[in-house]
C-alpha positions, -999 to 999 in steps of 0.1 A, spaced: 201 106 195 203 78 224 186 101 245 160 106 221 151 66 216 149 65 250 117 79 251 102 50 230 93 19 250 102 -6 223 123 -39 227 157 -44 212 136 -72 186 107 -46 179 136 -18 178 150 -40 145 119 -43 132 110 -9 132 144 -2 116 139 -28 89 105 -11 83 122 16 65 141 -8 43 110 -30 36 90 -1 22 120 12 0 119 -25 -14 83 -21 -17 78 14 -35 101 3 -63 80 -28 -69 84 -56 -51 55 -63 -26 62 -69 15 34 -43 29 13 -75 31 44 -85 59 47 -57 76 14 -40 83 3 -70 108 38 -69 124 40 -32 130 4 -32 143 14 -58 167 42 -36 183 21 -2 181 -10 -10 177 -36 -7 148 -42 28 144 -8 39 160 8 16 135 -9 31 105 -4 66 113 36 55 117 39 41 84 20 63 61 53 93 61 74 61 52 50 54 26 53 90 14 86 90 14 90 59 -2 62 70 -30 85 103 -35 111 78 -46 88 57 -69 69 88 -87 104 99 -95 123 68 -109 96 55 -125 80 85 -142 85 77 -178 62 50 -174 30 66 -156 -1 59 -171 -20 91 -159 -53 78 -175 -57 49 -152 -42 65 -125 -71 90 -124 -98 71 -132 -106 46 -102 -93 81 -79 -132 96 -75 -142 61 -61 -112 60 -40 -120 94 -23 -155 81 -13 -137 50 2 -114 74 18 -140 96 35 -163 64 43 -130 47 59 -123 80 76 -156 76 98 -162 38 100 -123 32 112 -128 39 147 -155 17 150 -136 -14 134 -110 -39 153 -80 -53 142 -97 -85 139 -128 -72 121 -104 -56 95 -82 -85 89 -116 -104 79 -128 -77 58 -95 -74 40 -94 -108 32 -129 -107 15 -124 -73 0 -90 -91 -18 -109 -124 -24 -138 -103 -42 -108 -86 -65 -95 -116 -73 -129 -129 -87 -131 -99 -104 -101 -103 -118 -112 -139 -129 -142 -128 -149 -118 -111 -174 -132 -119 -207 -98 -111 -227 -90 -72 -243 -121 -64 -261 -152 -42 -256 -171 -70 -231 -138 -70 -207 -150 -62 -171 -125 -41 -166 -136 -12 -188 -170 -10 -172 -175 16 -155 -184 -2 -121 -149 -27 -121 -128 10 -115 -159 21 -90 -155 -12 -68 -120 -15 -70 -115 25 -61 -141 22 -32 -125 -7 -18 -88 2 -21 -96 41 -7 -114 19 22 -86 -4 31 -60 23 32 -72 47 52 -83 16 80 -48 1 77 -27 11 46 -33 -22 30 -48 -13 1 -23 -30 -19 -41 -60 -27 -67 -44 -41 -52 -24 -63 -23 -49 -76 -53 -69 -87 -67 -40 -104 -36 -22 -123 -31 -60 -134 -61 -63 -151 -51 -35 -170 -22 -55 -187 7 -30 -183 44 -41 -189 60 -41 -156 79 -7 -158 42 11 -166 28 -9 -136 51 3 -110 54 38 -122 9 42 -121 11 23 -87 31 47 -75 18 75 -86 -19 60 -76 -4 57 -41 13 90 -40 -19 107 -46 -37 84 -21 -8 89 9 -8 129 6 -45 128 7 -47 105 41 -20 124 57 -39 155 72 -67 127 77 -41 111 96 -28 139 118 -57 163 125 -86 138 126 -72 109 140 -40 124 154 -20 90 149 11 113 136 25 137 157 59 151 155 82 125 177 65 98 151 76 116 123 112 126 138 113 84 140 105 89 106 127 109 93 159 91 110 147 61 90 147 78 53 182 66 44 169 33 50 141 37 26 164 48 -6 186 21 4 156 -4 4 147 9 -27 177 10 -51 180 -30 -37 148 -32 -49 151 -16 -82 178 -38 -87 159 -74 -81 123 -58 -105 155 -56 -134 159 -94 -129 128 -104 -131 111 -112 -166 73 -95 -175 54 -124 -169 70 -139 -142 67 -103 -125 29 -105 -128 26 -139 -115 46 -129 -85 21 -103 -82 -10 -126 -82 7 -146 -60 18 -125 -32 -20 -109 -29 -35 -144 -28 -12 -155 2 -17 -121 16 -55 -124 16 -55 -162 29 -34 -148 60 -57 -121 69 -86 -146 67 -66 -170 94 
C-alpha cells in the first residue's frame, strides 16, 4: 500500500485532505452540505478537471449510501421531472467544459446560484400561480444544475434551491436529492472516463481505499440531520448555498 501512494505526488497536508474527502462526502450524501468546501479545495491540489473526475466515484459511492437509507422517502415524481432539462445541461456542459477556466466557472456558478435563489424568491405560496409548477422553473433549474455538474460537480446549489421550493419534510428532501444525484453521477461517469478521461484506474484504486471513510462520514452524518428540527434544516439549507455562491463570486 506505501508503495502504491508513492506514486502520487501529494503533500502530507493535501494527503489529509484527500483523506478527509471521503469523510466529507459521506457527511454530505446523508444531508448535510460541505461540497460547496471541498470542490475549490480538491481543485486546488489536482486541478479543475482532474479534481472532478476524482470525486465523482466518491460521489457515487456516497449516493449508493443515500438512495439506500433514505429510500422510503423518494419522491420519484420530482425526481424525474427536472431530469430531461438536466441531460441537455449535461451534453451542453460536456462540450463547453474544456473551453471554461477555473475562474470563469467560479463566476458562472455564482450567477447560476444567485439566479436560483431569485427564483426561489418569486414563490408566490402553494397554489396554481406558484413558479415552481411552471413548466420552465424545472427546465432552468435542470439545465443549470446538469451544466454545473458535469463542469465541476457543483451542482448542488442549484438544485437545494430547487427541491426546496418544492416544500418536502426533510427526510423526503434528502432521499429525492439523492436519488436526483445518483441518476446524475452514473450518467457523467462514462462522460467522465471515455470523453474526458479524468478517471482512470489508479484514481479509482485511490477511490476505493477511501470507501470506509465515506460510510463512516455518513452514519456521522445521519446522526447530526436526526438533531436537527424541519425548519431549522431548511434554513441551513438556504444558508449554506448563499455563502457558497458569494464565495465563488470572490
Amino acid at each position: 500500500m506505501l508503495e502504491f501512494l508513492s506514486n502520487y505526488d501529494f503533500t502530507t497536508l493535501q494527503w489529509v485532505i484527500i483523506i478527509l474527502s471521503g469523510f466529507l462526502i459521506g457527511i454530505e450524501k446523508a444531508g448535510i452540505p460541505v461540497m460547496l468546501i471541498l470542490v475549490p479545495i480538491m481543485a486546488q491540489i489536482l486541478g479543475g478537471k482532474l479534481s472532478v473526475g476524482f470525486i465523482l466515484p466518491l460521489l457515487i459511492m456516497g449516493d449508493i449510501f443515500a438512495v439506500i437509507y433514505y429510500k422510503r422517502h423518494t419522491k420519484l415524481k420530482n425526481v424525474l421531472k427536472p431530469m430531461p432539462w438536466t441531460l441537455i445541461g449535461i451534453l451542453i456542459g460536456l462540450f463547453v467544459g474544456n473551453n471554461v477556466s477555473d475562474f470563469q466557472f467560479k463566476k458562472i456558478m455564482a450567477g447560476i446560484v444567485g439566479l436560483c435563489v431569485v427564483l426561489l424568491l418569486l414563490k408566490k405560496g402553494n397554489g396554481k400561480d406558484d413558479i415552481v409548477h411552471k413548466w420552465y422553473f424545472s427546465a432552468i433549474t435542470g439545465l443549470l444544475g446538469g451544466f454545473s455538474t458535469m463542469i465541476g460537480n457543483a451542482a448542488g446549489p442549484v438544485m437545494i434551491l430547487y427541491f426546496l421550493s418544492l416544500n418536502l419534510n426533510k427526510n423526503s428532501f434528502i432521499g429525492t436529492f439523492a436519488w436526483f444525484f445518483f441518476i446524475m453521477n452514473l450518467i457523467k461517469f462514462p462522460l467522465y472516463a471515455l470523453v474526458w478521461q479524468n478517471i482512470n484506474w489508479e484514481s479509482f484504486t485511490l477511490n476505493l481505499m477511501l470507501w470506509p471513510l465515506i460510510i463512516i462520514g455518513a452514519f456521522v452524518g445521519v446522526r447530526l440531520v436526526k438533531y436537527v428540527p424541519e425548519k431549522p434544516y431548511r434554513a441551513i439549507m438556504l444558508t449554506v448555498t448563499v455563502i457558497g455562491a458569494v464565495k465563488l463570486a470572490l
